[in-house]
N, C-alpha and C positions, 0 to 999 in steps of 0.2 A: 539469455539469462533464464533459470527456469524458478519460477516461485509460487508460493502456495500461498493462503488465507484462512484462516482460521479462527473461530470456531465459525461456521457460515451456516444460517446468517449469526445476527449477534446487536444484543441492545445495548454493552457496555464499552465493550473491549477486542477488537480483533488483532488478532499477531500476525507477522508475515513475515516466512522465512522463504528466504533463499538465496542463490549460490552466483557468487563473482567470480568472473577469471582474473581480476586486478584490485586491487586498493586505489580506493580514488573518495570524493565527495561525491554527492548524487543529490536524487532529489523525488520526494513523494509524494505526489502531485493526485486529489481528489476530486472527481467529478459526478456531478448527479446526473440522472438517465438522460435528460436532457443536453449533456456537454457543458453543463455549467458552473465552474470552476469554485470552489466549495472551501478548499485548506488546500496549503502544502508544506511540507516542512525537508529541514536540510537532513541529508544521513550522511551518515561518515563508513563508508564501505568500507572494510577487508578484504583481501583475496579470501575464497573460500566461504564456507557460510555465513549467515549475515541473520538474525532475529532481529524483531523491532515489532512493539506493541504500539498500537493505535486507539485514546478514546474515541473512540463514536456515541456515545449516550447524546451529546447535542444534536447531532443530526436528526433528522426526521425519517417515519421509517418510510424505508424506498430501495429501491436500487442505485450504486453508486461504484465507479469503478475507481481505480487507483493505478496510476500510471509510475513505476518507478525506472528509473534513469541514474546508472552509474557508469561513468567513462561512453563509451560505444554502446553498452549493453542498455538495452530497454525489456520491460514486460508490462505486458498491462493484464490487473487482475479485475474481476467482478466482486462484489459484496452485497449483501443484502441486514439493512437496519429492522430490527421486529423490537414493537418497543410492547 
């Protein structure tokens, strides 16, 4: 699965787009630099591309990655919180 992050870093709002080869439910799973499990929430995949916007404003600023999982397909992205 290949997906991006955007705007990086970011104190309100970041979006993540990217591309399924199936329609399935999934799941997007936050972690601080640490490995320690933050938020997750359900997505509802498409075959094909996929948008999805994330607040971030509560988090604290840091480094934190985001692990998404649809069907077989996994990516894990990076982000960075500036507040």
């Amino acid at each position: 699965m290949r997906a991006i992050v955007f705007p990086n870093p970011s104190a309100q709002t970041i979006n993540v787009s990217f591309i399924s080869n199936t329609a399935s439910t999934g799941e997007a799973e936050i972690t601080n630099i640490a490995g320690q499990h933050v938020t997750a929430e359900t997505l509802h995949v498409t075959e094909g591309e996929n948008r999805k916007a994330f607040n971030v404003a509560q988090l604290a600023t840091g480094l934190y990655f985001m692990k998404i999982k649809a069907g077989n397909e996994e990516s894990v992205l990076h982000f960075s919180v500036q507040h």
